[in-house]
N, CA and C atoms as a LAMMPS dump frame, in Angstrom:
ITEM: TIMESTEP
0
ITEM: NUMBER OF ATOMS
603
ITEM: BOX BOUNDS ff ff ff
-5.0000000000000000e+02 5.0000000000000000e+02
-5.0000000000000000e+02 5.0000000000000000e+02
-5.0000000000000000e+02 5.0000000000000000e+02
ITEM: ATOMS id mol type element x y z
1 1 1 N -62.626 10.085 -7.216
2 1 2 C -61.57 9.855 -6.214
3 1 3 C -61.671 10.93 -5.143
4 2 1 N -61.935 10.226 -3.979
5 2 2 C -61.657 11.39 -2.844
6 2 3 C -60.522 11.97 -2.28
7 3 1 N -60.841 13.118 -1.638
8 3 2 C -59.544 13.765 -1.471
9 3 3 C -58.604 13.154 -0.473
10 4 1 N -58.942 12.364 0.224
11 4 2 C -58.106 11.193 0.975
12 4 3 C -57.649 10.367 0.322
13 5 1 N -57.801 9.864 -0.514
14 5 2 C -57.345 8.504 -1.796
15 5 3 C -55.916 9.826 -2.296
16 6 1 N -56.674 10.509 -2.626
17 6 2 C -55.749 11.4 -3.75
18 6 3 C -54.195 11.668 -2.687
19 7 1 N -54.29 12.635 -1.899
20 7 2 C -53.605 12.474 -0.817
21 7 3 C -52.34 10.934 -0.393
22 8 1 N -53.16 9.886 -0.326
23 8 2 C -52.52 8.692 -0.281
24 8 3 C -51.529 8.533 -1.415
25 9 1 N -52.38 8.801 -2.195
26 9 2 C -51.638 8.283 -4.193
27 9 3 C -50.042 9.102 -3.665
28 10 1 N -50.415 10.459 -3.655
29 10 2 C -49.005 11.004 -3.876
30 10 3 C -48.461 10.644 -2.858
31 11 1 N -48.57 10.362 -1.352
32 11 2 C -47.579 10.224 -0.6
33 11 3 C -46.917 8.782 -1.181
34 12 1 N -47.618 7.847 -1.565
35 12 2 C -47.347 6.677 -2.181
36 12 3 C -46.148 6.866 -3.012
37 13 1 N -46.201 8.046 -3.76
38 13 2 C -45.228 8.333 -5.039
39 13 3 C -44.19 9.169 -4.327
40 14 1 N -44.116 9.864 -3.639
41 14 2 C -43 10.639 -2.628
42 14 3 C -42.134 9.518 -1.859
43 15 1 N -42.947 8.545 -1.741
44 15 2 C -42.243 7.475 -0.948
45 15 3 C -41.6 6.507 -1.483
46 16 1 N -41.927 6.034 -2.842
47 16 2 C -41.179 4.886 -3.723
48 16 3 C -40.055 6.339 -4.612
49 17 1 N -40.493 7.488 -4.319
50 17 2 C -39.097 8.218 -5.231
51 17 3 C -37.868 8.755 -4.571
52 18 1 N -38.176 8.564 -3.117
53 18 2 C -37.226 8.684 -2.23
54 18 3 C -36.882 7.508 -2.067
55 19 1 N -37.321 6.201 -1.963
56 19 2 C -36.615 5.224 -2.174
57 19 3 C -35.796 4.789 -2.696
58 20 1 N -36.094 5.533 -3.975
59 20 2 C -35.35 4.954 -5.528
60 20 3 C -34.207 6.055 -4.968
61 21 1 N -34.082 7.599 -4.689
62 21 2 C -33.217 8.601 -4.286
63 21 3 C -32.23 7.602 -3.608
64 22 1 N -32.612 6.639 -2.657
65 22 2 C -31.465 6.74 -1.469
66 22 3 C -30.786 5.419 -2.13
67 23 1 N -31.654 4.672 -2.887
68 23 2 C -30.979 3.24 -3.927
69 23 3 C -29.918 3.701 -4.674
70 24 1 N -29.932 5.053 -5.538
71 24 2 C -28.965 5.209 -6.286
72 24 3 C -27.713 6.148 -5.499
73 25 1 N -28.032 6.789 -4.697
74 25 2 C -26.808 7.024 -4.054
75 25 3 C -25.915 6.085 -3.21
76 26 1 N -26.53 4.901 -2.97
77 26 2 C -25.855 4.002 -2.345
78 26 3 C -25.191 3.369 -3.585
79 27 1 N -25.594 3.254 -4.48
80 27 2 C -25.117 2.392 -5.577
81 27 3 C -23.909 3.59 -6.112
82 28 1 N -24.049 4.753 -5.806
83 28 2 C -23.145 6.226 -6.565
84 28 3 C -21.908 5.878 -5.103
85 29 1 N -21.987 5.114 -4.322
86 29 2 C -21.27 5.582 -3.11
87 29 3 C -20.403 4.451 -3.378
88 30 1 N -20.979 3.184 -3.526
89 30 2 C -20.311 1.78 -3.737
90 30 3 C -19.149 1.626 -4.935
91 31 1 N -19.757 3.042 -6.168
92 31 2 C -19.117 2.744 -6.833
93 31 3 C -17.874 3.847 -7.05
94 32 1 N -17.788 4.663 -5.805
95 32 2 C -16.708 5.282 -5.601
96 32 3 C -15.802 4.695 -5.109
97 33 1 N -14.598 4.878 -4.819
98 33 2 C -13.53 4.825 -4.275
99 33 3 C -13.575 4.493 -3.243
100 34 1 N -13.376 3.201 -2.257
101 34 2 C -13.044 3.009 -0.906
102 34 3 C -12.003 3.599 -0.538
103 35 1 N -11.903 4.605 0.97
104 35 2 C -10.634 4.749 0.886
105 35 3 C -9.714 3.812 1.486
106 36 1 N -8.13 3.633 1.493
107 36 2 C -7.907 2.761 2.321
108 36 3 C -7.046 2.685 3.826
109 37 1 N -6.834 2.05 4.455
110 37 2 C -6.017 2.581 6.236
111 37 3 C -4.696 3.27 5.405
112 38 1 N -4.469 3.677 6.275
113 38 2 C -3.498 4.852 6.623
114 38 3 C -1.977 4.071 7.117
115 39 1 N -1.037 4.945 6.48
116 39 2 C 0.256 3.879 6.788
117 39 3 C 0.845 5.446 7.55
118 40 1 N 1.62 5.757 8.79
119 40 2 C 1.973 6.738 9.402
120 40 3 C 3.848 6.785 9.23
121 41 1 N 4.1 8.019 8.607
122 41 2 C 5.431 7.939 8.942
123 41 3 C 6.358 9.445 9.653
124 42 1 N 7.125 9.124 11.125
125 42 2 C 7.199 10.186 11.296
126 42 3 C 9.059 10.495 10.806
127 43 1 N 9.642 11.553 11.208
128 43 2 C 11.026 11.203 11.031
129 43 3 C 11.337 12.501 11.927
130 44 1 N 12.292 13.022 12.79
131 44 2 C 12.089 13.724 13.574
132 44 3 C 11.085 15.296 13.776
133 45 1 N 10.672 16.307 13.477
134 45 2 C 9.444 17.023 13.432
135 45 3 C 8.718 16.591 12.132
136 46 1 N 9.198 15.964 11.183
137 46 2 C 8.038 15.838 10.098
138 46 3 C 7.451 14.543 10.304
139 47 1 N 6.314 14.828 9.871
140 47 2 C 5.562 13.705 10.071
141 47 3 C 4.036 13.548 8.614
142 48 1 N 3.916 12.414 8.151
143 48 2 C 2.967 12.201 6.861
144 48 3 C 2.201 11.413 7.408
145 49 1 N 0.746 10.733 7.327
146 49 2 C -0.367 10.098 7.455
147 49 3 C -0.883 10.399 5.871
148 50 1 N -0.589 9.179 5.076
149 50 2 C -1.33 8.626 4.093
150 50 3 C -2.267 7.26 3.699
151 51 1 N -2.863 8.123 2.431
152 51 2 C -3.758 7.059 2.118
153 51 3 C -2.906 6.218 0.686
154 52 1 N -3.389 5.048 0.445
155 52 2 C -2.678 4.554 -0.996
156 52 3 C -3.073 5.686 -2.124
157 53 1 N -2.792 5.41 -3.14
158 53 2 C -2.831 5.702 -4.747
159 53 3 C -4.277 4.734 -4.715
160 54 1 N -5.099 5.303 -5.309
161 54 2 C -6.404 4.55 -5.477
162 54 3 C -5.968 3.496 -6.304
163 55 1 N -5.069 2.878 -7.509
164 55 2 C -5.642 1.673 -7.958
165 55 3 C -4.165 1.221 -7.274
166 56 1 N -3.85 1.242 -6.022
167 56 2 C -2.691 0.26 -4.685
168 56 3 C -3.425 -0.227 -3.723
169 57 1 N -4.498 -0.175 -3.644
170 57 2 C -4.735 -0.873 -2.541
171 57 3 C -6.134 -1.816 -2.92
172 58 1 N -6.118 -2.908 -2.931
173 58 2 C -6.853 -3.905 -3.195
174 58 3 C -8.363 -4.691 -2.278
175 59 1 N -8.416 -3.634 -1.729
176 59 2 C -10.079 -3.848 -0.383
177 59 3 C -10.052 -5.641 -0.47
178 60 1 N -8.828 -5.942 0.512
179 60 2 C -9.357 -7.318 0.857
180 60 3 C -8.441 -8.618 -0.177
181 61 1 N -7.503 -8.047 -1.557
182 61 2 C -7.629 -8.89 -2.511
183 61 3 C -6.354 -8.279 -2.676
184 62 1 N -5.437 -9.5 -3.558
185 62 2 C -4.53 -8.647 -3.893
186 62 3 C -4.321 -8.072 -5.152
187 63 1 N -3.228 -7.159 -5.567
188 63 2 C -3.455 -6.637 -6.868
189 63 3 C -2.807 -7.132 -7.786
190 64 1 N -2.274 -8.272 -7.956
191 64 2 C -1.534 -8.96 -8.79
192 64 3 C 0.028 -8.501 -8.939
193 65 1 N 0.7 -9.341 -9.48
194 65 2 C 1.84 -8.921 -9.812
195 65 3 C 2.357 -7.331 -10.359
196 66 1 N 1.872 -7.624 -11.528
197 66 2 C 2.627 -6.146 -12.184
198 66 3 C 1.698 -4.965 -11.78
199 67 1 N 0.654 -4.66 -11.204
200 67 2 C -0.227 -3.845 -10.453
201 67 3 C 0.85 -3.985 -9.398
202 68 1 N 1.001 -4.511 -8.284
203 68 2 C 1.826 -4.345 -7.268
204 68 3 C 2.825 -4.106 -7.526
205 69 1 N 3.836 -4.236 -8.724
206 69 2 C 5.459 -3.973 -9.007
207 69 3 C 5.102 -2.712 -9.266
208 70 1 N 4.01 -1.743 -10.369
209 70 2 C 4.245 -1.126 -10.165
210 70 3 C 3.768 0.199 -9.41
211 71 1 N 3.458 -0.441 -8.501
212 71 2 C 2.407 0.483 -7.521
213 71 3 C 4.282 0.876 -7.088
214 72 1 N 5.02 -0.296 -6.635
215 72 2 C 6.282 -0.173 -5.657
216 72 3 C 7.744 0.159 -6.26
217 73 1 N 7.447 0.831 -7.931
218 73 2 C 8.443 1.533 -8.256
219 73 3 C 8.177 2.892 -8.916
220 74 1 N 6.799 3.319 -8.335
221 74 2 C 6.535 4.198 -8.984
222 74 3 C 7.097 5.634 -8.066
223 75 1 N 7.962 6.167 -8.361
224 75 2 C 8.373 7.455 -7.907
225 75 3 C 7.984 8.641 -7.873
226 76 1 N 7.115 8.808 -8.102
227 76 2 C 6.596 10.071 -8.732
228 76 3 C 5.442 10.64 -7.811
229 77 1 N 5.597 12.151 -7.776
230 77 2 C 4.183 12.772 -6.765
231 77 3 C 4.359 11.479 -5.083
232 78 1 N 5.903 11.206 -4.535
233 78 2 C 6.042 10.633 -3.33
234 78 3 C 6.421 12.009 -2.623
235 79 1 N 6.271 11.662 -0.831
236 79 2 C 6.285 12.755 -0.481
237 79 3 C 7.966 12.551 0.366
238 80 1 N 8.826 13.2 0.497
239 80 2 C 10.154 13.5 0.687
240 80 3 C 10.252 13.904 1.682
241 81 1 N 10.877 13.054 3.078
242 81 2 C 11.803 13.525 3.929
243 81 3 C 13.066 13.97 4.013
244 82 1 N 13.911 14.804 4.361
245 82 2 C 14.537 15.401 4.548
246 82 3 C 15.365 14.553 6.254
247 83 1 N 16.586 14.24 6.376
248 83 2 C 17.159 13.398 7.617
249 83 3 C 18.588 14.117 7.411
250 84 1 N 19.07 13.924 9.289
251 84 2 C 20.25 14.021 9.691
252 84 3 C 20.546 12.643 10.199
253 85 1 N 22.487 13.029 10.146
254 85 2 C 22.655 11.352 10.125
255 85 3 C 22.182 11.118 12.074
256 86 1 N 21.9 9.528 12.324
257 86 2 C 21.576 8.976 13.494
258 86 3 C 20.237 9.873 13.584
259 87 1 N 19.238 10.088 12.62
260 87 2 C 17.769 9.713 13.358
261 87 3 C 17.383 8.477 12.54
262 88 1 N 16.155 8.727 13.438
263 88 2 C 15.406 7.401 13.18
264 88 3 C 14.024 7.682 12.702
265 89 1 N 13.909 6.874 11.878
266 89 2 C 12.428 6.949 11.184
267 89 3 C 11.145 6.085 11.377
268 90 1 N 10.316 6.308 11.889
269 90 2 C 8.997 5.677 12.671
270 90 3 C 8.21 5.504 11.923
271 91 1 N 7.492 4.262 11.684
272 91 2 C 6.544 3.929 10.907
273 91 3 C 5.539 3.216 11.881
274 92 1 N 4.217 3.755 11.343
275 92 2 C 2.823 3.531 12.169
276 92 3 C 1.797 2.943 10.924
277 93 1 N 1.068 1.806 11.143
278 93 2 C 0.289 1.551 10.654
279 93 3 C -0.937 1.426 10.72
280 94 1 N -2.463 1.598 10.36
281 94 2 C -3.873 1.116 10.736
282 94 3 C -3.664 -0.707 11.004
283 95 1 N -4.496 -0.574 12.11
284 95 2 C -4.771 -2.319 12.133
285 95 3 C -5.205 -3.106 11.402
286 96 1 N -5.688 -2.455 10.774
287 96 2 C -6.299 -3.579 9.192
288 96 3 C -5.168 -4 8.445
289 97 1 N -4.055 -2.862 8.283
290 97 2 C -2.496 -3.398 7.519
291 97 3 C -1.756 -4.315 8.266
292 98 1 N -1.598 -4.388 9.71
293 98 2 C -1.162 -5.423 10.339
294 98 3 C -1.641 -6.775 10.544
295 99 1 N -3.397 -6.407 10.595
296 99 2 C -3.616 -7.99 10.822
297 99 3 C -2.892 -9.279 10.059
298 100 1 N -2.639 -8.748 8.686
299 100 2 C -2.176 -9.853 8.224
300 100 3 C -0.405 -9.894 7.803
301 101 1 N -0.468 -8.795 7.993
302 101 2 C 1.168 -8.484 7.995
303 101 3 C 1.541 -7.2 7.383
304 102 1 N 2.465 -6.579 7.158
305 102 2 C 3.649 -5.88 6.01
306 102 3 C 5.084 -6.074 6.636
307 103 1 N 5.36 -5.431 4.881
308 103 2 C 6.75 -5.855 5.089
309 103 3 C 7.449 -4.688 4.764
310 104 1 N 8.58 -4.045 5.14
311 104 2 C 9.038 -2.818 4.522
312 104 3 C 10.101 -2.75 3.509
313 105 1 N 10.106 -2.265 2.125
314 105 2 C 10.961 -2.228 1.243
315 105 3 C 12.079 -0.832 1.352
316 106 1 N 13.335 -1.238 0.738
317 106 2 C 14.184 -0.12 0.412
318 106 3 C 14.518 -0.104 -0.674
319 107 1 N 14.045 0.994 -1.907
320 107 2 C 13.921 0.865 -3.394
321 107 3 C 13.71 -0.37 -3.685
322 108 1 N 12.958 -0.991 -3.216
323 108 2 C 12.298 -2.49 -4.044
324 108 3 C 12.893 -3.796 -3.4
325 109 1 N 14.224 -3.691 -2.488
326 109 2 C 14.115 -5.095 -1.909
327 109 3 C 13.416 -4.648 -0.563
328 110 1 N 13.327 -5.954 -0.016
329 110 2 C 12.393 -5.927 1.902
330 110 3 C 13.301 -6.058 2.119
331 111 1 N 13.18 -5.171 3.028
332 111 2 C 14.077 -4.883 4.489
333 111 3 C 14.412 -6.441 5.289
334 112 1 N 13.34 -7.134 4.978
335 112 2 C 12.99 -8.273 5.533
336 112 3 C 12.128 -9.508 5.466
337 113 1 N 12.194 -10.352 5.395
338 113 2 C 11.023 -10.957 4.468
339 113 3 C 9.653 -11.789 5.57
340 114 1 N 10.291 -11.7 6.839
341 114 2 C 9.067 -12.036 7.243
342 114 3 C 8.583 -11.088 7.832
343 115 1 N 6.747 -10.742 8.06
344 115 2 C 6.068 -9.67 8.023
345 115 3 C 5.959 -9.291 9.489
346 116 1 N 5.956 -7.984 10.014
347 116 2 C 5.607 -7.601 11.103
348 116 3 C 4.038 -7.849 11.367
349 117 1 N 3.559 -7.803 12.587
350 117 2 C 1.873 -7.834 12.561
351 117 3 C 2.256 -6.522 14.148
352 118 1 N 2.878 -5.807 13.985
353 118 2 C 2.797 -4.449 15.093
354 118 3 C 2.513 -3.289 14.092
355 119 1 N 1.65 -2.241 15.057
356 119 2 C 0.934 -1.068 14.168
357 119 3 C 2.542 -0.303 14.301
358 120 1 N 3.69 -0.586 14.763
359 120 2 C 4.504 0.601 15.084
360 120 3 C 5.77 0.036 14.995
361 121 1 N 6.934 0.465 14.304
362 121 2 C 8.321 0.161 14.258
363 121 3 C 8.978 1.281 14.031
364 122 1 N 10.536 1.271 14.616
365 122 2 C 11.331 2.233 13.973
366 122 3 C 12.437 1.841 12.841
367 123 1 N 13.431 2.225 12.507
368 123 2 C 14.256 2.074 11.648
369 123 3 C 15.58 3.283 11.748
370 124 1 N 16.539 2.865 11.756
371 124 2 C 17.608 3.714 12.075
372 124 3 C 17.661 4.758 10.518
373 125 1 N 17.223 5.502 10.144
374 125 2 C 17.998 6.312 8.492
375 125 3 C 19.137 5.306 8.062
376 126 1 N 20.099 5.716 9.06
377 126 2 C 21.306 5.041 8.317
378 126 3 C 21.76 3.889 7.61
379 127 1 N 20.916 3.067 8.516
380 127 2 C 20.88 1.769 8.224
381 127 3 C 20.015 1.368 6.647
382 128 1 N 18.659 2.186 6.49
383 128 2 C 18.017 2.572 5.331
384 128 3 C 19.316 3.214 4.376
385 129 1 N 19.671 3.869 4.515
386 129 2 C 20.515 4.384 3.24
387 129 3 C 21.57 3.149 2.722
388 130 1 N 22.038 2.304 3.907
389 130 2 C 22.818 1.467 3.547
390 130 3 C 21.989 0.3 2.68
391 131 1 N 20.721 -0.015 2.981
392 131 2 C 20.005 -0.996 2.165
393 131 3 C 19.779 -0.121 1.068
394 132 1 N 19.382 1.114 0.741
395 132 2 C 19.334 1.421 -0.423
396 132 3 C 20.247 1.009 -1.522
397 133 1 N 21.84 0.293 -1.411
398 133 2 C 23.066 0.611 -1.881
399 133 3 C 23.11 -1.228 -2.294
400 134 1 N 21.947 -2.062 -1.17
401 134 2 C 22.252 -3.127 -1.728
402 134 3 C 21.858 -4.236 -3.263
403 135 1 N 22.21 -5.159 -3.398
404 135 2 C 21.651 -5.255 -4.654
405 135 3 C 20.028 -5.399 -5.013
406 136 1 N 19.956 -5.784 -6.19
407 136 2 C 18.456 -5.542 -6.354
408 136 3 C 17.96 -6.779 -6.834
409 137 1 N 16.61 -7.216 -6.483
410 137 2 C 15.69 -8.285 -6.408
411 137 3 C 16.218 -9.095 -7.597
412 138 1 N 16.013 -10.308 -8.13
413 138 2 C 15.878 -10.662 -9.882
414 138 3 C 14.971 -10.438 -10.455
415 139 1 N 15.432 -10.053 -11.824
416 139 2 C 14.116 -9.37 -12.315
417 139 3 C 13.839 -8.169 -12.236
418 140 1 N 14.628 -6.917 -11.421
419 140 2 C 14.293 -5.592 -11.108
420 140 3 C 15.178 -4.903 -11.571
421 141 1 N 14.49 -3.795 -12.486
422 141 2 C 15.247 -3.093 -13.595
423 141 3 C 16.516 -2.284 -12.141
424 142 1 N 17.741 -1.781 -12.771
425 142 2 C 18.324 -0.849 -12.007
426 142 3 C 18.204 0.363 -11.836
427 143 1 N 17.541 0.921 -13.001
428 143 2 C 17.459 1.981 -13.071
429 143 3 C 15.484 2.583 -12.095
430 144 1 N 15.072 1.243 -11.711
431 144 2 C 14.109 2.015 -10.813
432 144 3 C 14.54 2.545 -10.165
433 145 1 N 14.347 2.597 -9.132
434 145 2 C 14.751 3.818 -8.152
435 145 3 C 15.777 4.304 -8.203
436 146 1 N 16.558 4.704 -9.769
437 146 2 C 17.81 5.929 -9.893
438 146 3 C 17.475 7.218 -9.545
439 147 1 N 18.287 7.496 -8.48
440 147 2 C 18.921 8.661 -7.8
441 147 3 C 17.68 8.855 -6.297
442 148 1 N 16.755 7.953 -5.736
443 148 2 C 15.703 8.485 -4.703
444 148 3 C 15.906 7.125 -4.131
445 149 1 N 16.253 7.256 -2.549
446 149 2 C 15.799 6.273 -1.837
447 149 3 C 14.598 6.137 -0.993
448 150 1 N 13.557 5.186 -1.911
449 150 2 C 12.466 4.664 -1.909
450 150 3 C 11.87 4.433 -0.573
451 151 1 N 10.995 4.215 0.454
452 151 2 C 10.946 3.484 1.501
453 151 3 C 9.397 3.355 1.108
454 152 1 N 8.982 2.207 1.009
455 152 2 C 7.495 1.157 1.351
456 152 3 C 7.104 0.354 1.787
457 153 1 N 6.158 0.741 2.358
458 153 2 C 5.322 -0.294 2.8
459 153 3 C 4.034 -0.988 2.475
460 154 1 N 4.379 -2.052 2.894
461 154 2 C 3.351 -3.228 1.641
462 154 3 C 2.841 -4.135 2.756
463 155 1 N 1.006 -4.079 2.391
464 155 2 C 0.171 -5.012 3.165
465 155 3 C 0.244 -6.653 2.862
466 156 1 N 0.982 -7.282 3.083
467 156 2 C 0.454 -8.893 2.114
468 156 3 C -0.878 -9.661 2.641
469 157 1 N -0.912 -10.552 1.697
470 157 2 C -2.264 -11.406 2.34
471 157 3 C -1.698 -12.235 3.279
472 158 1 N -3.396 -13.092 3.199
473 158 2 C -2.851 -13.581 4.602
474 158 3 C -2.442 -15.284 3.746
475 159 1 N -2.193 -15.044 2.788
476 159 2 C -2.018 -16.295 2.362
477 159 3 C 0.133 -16.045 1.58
478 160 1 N 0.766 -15.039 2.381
479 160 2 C 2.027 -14.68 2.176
480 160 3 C 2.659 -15.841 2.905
481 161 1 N 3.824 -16.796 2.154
482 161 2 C 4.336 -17.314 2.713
483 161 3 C 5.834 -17.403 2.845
484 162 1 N 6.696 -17.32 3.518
485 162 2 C 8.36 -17.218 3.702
486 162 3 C 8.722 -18.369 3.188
487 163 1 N 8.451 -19.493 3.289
488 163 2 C 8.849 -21.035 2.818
489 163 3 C 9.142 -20.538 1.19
490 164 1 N 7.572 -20.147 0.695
491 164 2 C 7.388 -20.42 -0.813
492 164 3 C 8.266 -19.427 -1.235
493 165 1 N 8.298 -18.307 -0.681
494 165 2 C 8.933 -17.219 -1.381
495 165 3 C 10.3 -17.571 -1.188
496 166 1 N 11.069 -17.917 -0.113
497 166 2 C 12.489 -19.041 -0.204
498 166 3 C 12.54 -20.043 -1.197
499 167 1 N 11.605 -21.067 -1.547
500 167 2 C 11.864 -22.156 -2.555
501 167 3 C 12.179 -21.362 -3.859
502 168 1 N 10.993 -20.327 -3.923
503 168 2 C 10.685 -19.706 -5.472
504 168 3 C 12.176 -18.778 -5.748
505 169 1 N 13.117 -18.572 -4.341
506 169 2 C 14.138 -17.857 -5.012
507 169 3 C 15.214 -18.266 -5.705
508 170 1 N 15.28 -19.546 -5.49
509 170 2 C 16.525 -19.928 -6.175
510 170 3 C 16.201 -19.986 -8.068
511 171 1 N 14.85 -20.471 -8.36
512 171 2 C 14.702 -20.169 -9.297
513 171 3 C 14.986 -18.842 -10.232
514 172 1 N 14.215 -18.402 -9.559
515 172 2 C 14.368 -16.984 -10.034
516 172 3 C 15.763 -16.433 -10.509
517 173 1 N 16.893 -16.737 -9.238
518 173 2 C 17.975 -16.815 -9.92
519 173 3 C 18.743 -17.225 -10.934
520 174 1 N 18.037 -18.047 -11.856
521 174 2 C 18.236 -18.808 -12.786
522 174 3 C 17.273 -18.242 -14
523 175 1 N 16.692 -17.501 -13.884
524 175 2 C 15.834 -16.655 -14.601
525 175 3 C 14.22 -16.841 -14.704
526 176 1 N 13.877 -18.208 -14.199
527 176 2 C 12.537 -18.12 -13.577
528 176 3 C 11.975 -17.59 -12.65
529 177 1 N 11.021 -16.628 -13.278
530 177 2 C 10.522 -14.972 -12.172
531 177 3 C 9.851 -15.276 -12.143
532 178 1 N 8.683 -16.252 -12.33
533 178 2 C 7.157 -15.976 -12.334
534 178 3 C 6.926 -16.374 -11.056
535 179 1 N 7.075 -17.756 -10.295
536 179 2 C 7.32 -18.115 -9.075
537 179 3 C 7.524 -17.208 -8.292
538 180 1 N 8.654 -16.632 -8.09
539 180 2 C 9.403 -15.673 -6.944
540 180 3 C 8.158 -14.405 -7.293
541 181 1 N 7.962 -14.27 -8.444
542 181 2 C 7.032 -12.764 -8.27
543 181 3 C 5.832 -13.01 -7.799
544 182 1 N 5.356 -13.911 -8.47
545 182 2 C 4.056 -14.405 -7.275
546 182 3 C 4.002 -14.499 -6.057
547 183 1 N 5.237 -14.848 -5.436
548 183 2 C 5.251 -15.62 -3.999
549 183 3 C 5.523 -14.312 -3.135
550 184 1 N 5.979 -13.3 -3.832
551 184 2 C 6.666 -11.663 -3.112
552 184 3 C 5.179 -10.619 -3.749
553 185 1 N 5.434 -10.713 -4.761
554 185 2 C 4.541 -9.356 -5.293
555 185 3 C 2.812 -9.973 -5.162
556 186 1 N 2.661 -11.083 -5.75
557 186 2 C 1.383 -11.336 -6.02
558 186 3 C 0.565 -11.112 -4.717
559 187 1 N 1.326 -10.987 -3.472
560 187 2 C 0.862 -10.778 -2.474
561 187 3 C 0.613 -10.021 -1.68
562 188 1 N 0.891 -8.815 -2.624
563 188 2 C 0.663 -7.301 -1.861
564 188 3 C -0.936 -6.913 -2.115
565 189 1 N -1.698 -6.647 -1.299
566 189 2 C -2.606 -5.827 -1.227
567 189 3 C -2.699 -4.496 -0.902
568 190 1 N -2.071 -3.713 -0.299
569 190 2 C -1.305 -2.233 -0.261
570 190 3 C -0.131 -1.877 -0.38
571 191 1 N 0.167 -0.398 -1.177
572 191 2 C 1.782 0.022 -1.587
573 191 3 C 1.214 1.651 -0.916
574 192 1 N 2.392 1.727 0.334
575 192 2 C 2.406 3.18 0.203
576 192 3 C 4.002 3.537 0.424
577 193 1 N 4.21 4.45 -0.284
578 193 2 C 5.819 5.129 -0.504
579 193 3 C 5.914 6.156 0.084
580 194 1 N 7.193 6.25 0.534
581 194 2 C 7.605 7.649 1.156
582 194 3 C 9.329 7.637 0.93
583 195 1 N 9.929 8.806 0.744
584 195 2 C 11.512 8.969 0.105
585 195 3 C 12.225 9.777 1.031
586 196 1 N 13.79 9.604 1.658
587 196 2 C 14.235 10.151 1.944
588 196 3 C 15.415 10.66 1.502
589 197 1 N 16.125 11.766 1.743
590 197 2 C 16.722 12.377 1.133
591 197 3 C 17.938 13.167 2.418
592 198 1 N 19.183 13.151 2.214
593 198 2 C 19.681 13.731 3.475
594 198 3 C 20.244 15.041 3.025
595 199 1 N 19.824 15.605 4.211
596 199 2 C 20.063 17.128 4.382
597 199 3 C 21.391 17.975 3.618
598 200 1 N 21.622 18.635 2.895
599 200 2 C 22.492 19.535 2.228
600 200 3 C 22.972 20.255 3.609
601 201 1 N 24.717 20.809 3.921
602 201 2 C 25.252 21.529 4.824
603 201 3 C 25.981 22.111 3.493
């Protein structure tokens, strides 16, 4: 073998092992964590830009029922505003959360049930503390959100509908949940939380 052949051989082998190098880091990258858009909330100087809880946000899909219930009563390690009465609290979203909608919760009911598609809304506090006080979904323990008022926001698909989730409520009231939870929860693809709390004098 000449020293040109020989030469060839190894670049040959430098080149299929850097291949294989950049195969498995793509495959080490895929099988990390996507992260996901960013839900913005300001409230007068404080201000948060988060990402979900890695198993809340569903890249594209949603996370099913009880994955989404409890992505949206989970209290714990949320980050806490602090409010005086008459401000207002600003919520900003990535465009990927709007294209298909969200909706904003107060300890577990929506604020509203049909979805915004704007990256930007406000909300009076006050008016939030007063939905905190109202009743709670069917089916939703009371004691979730005891003693913290909750505020989330939730991506739905694009297959969320107001009709179904209206038909499915009357049931529900009657103690058939599976309907109504499908038609509300089954349709979240992102949960991000944030809590407020009013100021001690």
């Amino acid at each position: 073998m000449t020293a040109i052949s020989r030469s060839r051989g190894r670049r040959a082998v430098r080149t299929a092992l850097a291949a294989g190098a950049v195969s498995l880091g793509l495959a080490a990258l895929t099988a990390c964590d996507k992260p996901s858009p960013n839900a913005h909330f300001t409230l007068g100087t404080a201000t948060s830009t988060m990402e979900t809880a890695p198993d809340c946000y569903g890249h594209g899909d949603a996370l099913g029922v009880d994955e989404a219930r409890g992505c949206l009563e989970d209290t714990s390690d949320v980050e806490v505003f602090s409010t005086e009465g008459g401000e207002t609290l600003r919520v900003g979203v990535d465009p990927k959360i709007a294209e298909n909608g969200w909706l904003l919760f107060v300890n577990g009911n929506p604020h509203a049930i049909d979805p915004s598609y704007t990256t930007y809304r406000s909300f009076p506090a006050d008016q939030l503390y007063a939905a905190a006080d109202a009743a709670t979904l069917p089916g939703q323990s009371e004691e979730a959100f005891a003693g913290v008022v909750q505020i989330t926001v939730a991506q739905v698909s694009e297959n969320y509908d107001t009709e179904a989730l209206m038909a499915a409520f009357g049931s529900a009231q009657t103690g058939d949940f599976g309907p109504f939870d499908e038609a509300l929860f089954g349709q979240f693809e992102g949960v991000w939380n944030l809590q407020l709390e009013q100021k001690e004098h």
